[in-house]
Structure formats: C-alpha cells, structure tokens
N, C-alpha and C positions, 0 to 999 in steps of 0.2 A: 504493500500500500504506500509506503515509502519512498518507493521507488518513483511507482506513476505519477505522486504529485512531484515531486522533483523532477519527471520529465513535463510534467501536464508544467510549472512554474516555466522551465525555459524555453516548452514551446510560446508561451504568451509571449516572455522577454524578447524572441526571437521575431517574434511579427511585429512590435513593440521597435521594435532594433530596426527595423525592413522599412516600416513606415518612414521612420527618421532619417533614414540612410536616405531615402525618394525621397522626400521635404527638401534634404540638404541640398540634393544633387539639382534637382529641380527651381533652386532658390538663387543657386549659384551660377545656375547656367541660363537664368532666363535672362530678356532684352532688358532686363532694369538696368543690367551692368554695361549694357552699351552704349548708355546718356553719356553724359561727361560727370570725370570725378568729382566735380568739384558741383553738382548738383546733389550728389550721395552725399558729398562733408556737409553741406550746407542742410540738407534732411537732420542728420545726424548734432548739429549745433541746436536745430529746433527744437528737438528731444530734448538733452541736453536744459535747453533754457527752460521746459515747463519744469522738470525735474528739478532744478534748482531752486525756481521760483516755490513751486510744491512745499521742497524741503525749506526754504525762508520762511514762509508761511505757517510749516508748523511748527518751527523753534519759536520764533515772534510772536506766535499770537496769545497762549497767554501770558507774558508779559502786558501786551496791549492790551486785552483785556481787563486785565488787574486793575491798572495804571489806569484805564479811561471810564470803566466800573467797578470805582472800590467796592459797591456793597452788593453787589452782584458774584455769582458764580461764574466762573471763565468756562465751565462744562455746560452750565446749563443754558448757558450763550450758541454754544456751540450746537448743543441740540437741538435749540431752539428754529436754526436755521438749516438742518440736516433736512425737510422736506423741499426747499429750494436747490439746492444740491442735489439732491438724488432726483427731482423733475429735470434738471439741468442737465443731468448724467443722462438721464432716458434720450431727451432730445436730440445731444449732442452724438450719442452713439449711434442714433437712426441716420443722422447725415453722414457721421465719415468711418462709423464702424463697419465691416464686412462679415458674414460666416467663413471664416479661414475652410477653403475645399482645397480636396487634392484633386486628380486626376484617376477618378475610381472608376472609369471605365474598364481598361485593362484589369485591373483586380476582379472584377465581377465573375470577369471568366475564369481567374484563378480561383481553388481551393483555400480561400480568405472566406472567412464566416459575415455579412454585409454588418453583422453589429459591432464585431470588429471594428471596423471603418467607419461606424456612423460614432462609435465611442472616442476612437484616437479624434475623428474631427474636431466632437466638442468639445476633447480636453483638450486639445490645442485651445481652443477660442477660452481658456479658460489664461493665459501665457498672455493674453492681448495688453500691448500698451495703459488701456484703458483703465485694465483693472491692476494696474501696478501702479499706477500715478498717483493716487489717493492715497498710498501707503505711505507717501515720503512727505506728505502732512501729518497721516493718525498716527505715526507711529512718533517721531518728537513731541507732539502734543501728547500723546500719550502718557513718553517718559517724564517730560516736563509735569504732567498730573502727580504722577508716583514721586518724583523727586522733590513736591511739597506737600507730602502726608496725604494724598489720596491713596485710599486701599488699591493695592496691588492688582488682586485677583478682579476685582472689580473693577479696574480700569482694565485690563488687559481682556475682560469680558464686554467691555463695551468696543476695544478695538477689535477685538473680532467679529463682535456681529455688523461694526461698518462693513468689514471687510464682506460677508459672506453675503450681505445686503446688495455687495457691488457688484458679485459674480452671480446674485441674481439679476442684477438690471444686466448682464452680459447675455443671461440667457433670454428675457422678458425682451431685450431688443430685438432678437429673431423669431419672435413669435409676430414685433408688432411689425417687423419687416416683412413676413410670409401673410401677415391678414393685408396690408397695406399693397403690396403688389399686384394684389389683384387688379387694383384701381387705375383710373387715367390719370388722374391726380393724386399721385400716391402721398404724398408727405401732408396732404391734407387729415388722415385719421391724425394724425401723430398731434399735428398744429390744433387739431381740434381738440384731442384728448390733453396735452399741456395746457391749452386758452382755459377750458373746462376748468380743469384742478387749480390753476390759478384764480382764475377770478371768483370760485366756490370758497376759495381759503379767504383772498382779499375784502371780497365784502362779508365774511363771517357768517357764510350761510353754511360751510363745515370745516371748521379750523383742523387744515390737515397739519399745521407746523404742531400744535398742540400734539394731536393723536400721535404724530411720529416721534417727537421730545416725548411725550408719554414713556411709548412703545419703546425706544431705547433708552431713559431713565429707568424703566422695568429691568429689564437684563441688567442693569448698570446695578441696579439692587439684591437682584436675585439671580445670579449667573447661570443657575438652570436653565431660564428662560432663554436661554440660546438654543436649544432644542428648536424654538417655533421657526426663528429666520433659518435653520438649517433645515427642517421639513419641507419650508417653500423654495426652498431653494433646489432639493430633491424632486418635487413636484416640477417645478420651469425645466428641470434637465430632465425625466421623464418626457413631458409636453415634446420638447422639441427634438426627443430621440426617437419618437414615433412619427413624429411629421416627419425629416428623415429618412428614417428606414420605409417608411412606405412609399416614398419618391426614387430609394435607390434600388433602379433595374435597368437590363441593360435598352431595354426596349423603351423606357420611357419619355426618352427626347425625342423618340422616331413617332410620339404622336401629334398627329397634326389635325391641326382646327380649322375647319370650313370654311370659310365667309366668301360674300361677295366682294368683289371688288370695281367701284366704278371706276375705269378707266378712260384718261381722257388724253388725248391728243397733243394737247397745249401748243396747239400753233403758235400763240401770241409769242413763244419763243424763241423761233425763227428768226426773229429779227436780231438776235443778238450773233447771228454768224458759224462760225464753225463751232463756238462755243454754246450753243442750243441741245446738241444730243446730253451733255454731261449734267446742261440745269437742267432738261426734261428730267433723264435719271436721278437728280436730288432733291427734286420738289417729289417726281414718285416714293424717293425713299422716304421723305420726308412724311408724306401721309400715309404712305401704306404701314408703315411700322409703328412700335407702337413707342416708341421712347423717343428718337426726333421727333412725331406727330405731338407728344403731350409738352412737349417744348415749345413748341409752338401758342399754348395758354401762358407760358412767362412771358411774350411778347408783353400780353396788358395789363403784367404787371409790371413791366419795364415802362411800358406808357404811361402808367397811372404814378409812375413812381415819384416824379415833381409832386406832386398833391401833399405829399408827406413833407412838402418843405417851403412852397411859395404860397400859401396859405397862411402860415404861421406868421406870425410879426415878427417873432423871437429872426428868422434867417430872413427879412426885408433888409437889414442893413449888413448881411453879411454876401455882398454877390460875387467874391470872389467864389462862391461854391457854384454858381451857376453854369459853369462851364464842367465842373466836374457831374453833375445831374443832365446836361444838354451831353457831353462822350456817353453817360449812360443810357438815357431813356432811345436816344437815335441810335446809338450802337448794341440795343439789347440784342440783336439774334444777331451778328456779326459774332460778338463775343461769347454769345450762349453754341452757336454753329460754329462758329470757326475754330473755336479753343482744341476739337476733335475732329480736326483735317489733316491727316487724310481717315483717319480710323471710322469714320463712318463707314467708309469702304473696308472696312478691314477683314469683311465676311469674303469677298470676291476681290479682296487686292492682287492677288497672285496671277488668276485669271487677268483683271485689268492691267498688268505691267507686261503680259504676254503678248497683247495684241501691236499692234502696228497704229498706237498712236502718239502725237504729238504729247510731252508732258508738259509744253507749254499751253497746249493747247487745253488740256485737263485743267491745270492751275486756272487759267483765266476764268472756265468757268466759275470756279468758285470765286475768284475775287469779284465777276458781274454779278454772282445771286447776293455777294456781301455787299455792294456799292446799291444795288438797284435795294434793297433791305434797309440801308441807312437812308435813303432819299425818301422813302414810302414811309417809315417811322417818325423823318425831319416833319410830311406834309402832315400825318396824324395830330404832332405835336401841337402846331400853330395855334390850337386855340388856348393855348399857355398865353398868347399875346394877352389876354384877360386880367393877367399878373402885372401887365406892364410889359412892354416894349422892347427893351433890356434884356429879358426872356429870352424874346425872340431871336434878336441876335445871337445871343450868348449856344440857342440852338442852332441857329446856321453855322456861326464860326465851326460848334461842333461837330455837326455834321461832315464841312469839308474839310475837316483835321480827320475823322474817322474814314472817307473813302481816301485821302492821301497817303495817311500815316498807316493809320492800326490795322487798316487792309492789308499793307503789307508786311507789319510786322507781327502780325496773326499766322498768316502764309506761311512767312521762316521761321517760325515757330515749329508749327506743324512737321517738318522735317525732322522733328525732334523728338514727334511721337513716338513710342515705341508698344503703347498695349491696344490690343484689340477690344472692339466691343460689341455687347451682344445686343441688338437693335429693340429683341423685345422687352428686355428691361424695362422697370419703371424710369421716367425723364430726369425727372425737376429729384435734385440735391441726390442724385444716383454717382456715386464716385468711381463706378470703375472705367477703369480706361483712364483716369486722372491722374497724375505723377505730378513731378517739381515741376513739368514746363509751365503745366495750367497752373499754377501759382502762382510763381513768378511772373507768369503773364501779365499780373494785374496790375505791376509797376511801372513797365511801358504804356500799356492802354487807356489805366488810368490814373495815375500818381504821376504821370510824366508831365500829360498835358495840364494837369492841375498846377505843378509847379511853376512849368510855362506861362499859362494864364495867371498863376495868383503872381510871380515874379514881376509880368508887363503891369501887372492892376497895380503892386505896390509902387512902382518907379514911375509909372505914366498914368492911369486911367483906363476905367472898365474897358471900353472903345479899342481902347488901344493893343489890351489884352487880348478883346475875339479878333482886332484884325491880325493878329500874330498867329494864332491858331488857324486862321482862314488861312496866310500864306503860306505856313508849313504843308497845312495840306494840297495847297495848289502846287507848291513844289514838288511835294510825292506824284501829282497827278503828272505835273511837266515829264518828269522821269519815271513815270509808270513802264515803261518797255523797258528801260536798262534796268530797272528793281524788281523786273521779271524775271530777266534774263539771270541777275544773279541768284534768287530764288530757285528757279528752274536746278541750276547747276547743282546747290544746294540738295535740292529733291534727289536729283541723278546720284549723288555720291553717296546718297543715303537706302540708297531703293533697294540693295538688296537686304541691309541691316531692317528693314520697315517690311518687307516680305517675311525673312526669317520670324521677324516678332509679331508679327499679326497672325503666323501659323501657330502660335502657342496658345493653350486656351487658360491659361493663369495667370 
C-alpha cells in the first residue's frame, strides 16, 4: 500500500512537473520576447513601482493614522474602508485581469485526466500579480499592529482572511467574466453591479462598509471564524472548476453558431481607389464580428465624452484641456481601431502576406478608414459650438493634428504588434492582444499634443495653441507618402516576426 501511494505521489508531481516545464517553454519562446528590451525593463519598473508604493503604504499608515486620529483605532480605520477596496479589486481585475490558459488542446488527446488541467489552470491564476500586491501593505500593517501590543494570533487572523478574501475576488472575477461575455456590452454587468453597491452603501440604504468592518472585526475577535471566508472561497473554486471542465473538449471550439448575415456591397467605397477592397474587408470585419462591432458603441461614448467637462464651470476657465478632449472625442475609433493594426487581421494574416499585394497598398487602407473616422467624429462634434466657439476650434485644430500626426504614429506603432486576437471576444476594456505598445501609445497620441497645445496656450494664446496643432498636422498630411513609405518598410522588416506571432494562440 506503500508502495502505490509513493508511486500514485510522483505520478501527480510528475504531471505537476510536465505542466510547468510547457508554461516555461511556452512563456519563453513566445513573440512577447520579440518587442524591444527595453519595453520588458520598463513592464518590469511598473511592477516594481506599485510594489513599493504597496509596501510605503503599509509601513506608513498606521503611523498616519495614529498621528491624524489620536482617539481612533488605526485597525478599525482600516476596516472601515476594506468594502471600497475589495469593490475596487473586483473592478479592477475584470478590466486587466485574465484566466491564465495553457494550450490544452494537445493534452486532450493525451492520457492527462481534463481535471488535471482544469486544477493546475486555477492554481496558477491563484500566482497572479493581483493577489500578491495587497500583501506588501497587510503584511507591514500587520506587523506594525503586533509591534504595538495588538494580539498576535488575532492580527495574523485578520491578515489572513484579507488574504483569502482576495483569492476569492480572483476566482469571483471569472465567474463575472464568463456571465459578462455573453453580452455586447460586456463591462456593462460589472459597471452596473459596482454603480449598485456603491450608491446602496452611499446613500445608506445598506451600509456595506459596516457589514464588511463587521465581518472582519469578527475573525479579528474570534479566529475561528476564518472557516467562513475559506468555505466561500472553496465554493468560487468549485463554481469555476465546473464551468471549466465542462467547456474543456476537444470538439468544443469546432461548434459553430448560425446566423444571418446581411451583406452589403459598399460601393460608396470605391471611390477611395485601390485602397477600397481592404476598407470593404474592415468595415465587414468590423460588423460581422463580435468584439470590433461592440467597439463601435464607445464611438458615443467618445462623442459624449466633452459633456463630462464643458458643462461644468469648474473646466470654463481651464481651456488648455480643450485640445486634449477635441484628440479624444475626434480620434475615438482611430485610437480604439488603430491601437490593434494589424492584429485584427491576425486570424488570416499569414494567408494575407501570401498573396500578391501591395503592403503599401494594405497600410493606406487603414490610414483612409482612420482619417475618413476623425472627419465624421470632427462633423458629429460641432454642436459642442453651444459651449462657445473656442470649442470649436480647439476641435478642428484637433482633428487635423489627428489625420496628420497620430495616423501615422498609430500605423508605426502597429508594426510593433506582436499578439493575436480573437475577434469574438467581448470589445470595450477586453485586454488581450494588449502589451506595452498600447500603452505607451497614449503619450504620443495624447500627452504629446497636450503639451504642444498647453506649451503654445502658456507663451502665446488659446489661438495660437490650435493653430500649432493644425500645422503639425498639415505637415504630417504634406509628407503623408514619405511617412508611408517609411512605415511601409517598417511593416516589411517586421512581417515575418508578426506572422510567426499571430500563429501563436497565447
């Protein structure tokens, strides 16, 4: 009997081992490592900085506490705000958290048992970032408790149950990620179910900061009571080991869903030249699928998005921002669409670099669906003119800073892509296919021209500001062919590293 289970122990270790050994290999050899290093260091500083920030946060605070309420508890302060915190957590992890997968296709057909694979999954996602960041505040706060006469065991029962609180918001995030996918507007459950609990706590109609200080004041009392956040935390890893395992087969992907599709022609296309067959193909891809189509809804919220700021009195005398609101609301689907050029193609890019076309000819397309985009946004805008005047301008300048400039610094960007994406995904705040470029992006796009504009506002005059932004982009426009051209070359030297990495499904 001895025996079996010491071999029954290393057969687990061994598959255990197999998994890891694939992770590694898999991790090391994908197109991440083909960016430039110096976008991995700069990854690696950001970590780095919340992790520090984290750890400042929980040596200092009760001190600050103390110091800012003598006759208060520095714990029960803390408590007091763990409901905003862990709503925080839930949010935050639906935007840029993922369920870490491997590639368990191939295993299916191996003599791999599927719970096997559906367990290493979620104990990986148990390793995530997320849930280790909160430790390098509870655990100095912690010690800081115990090193002025708070009970030991009873601090160290209340840092645990943050903890195990947090690797339930790990699993509770992919439960509301799999109800939420369903939708077209997927991030709307999530916005609804945060708005909810927030405004139910703020106008006191159910004080959830209460119940949660409660709830962990209790543990904090009776360390037993750690039992309960470890039962739901068993129950959410349950939950989502069965959701799971009943998705994983090999035949699963292979089913396909019916629908009509009206198809249409798009003449009116035509007129843009040899560059017509490639916007036909991206306005099709655009509706037929299901993650560009629901992109298409943050259009009006990029229209709508001035209202949030020329309305208020408080930004009337502040119009240097006006220029950064006129790059956004005209440039919303240049920057929501362009950020993942070429990876929209990323299903058929290999196919598409075979054939016998121009990749000048491909680029342009997309820079006419992004320029003809920013001009139909500019027209949307105009009745901003209501605001004043000012506005209006301040939207033109940006308008022709956006088909000048961020047209084509969107483009050479994109040569920079390296992950694939899966079209049916949900749209709006779906991160994969997202690395350091789309990041970074946002500094040229929109922090560049902000500095531009608010530098000319502070030395000269509003005026003076959007005609500066107007000229940059009528400069980009004068040298539109040569900023192709080197674009282009850029695409060429990259297109087989962008084949290879769009064949990868991780």
């Amino acid at each position: 009997m001895l025996i079996l289970l010491i071999e029954k122990t290393n057969s687990i270790q061994m598959k255990l081992k197999h998994f890891i050994n694939l992770e590694w290999k898999q991790y090391f050899r994908s197109a991440y490592w083909q960016k430039s290093m110096a976008l991995n260091v700069l990854l690696v500083f950001v970590a780095l900085y919340f992790v520090v920030t984290f750890l400042a946060l929980g040596i200092a605070l009760y001190p600050i506490l103390k110091d800012t309420f003598p006759d208060q508890d520095p714990l029960n302060i803390v408590n007091s705000y763990l409901f905003y915190w862990f709503l925080a957590d839930v949010i935050m992890r639906f935007f840029f958290q993922k369920l870490p997968v491997m590639s368990v296709k191939p295993l299916l057909t191996l003599p791999v048992k599927r719970s096997k694979v559906v367990n290493y999954v979620l104990a990986k996602s148990c390793f995530s970032f997320f849930n280790f960041l909160p430790l390098f505040a509870i655990i100095p706060f912690g010690t800081m408790l115990i090193g002025n006469g708070y009970p030991a065991v009873s601090v160290v029962s209340w840092m645990v149950s943050i903890f195990i609180i947090t690797l339930g918001m790990n699993f509770l995030n992919f439960i509301i990620e799999n109800f939420s996918s369903e939708t077209e507007l997927s991030f709307l459950p999530i916005i609804a179910l945060g708005g909810s609990l927030f405004a139910l706590n703020y106008f006191n109609i159910v004080s959830f900061t209460n119940l949660v200080s409660g709830a962990i004041s209790s543990i904090y009392d009776t360390p037993l009571l750690l039992v309960v956040p470890l039962l739901l935390l068993v129950v959410l890893y349950v939950l989502n080991y069965s959701k799971l395992k009943a998705k994983l087969y090999l035949d699963s992907s292979l089913k396909t869903k019916v629908q009509e599709v009206n198809a249409s022609n798009l003449e009116w296309t035509r007129k843009f030249g040899d560059a017509a067959p490639f916007m036909q193909l991206d306005l099709k891809l655009i509706w037929r699928n299901k993650r560009p189509r629901s992109s298409i809804f943050i259009l009006l919220i990029g229209l709508l998005y001035g209202l949030f700021f020329y309305p208020n009195p408080v930004y009337q005398d502040q119009s240097w921002m006006f220029a950064f609101i006129g790059i956004f609301v005209t440039g919303i689907f240049l920057i929501n669409f362009g950020q993942f050029i070429p990876a929209w193609d990323s299903g058929y890019y290999k196919m598409l670099m075979s054939q016998n076309i121009p990749y000048k000819q491909y680029l342009k397309s997309k820079f006419t669906l992004m320029a003809v985009s920013v001009v139909i946004m500019f027209i949307l805008s105009i009745p901003y003119v209501y605001f004043g005047w000012n506005i209006l301008l301040a939207h033109l300048a940006a308008a022709i800073y956006n088909i000048g400039i961020n047209t084509h610094v969107i483009l050479y960007a994109g040569s920079f892509n390296r992950k694939k994406i899966d079209l049916n995904q949900r749209a709006a705040f779906n991160y994969q296919g997202t690395g350091a470029v789309q990041w970074l992006l946002g500094i040229p796009l929109m922090f560049l021209p902000l500095a531009i504009f608010g530098g000319a506002y502070a030395l000269f005059s509003f005026e003076i500001g959007c005609l500066v932004l107007a000229v940059l982009g009528l400069v980009g426009v004068v040298f539109h062919q040569k900023l192709m051209t080197i674009i282009t070359t850029k695409y060429l030297d990259s297109k087989y590293k962008m084949i290879q990495a769009f064949g990868q499904d991780n």
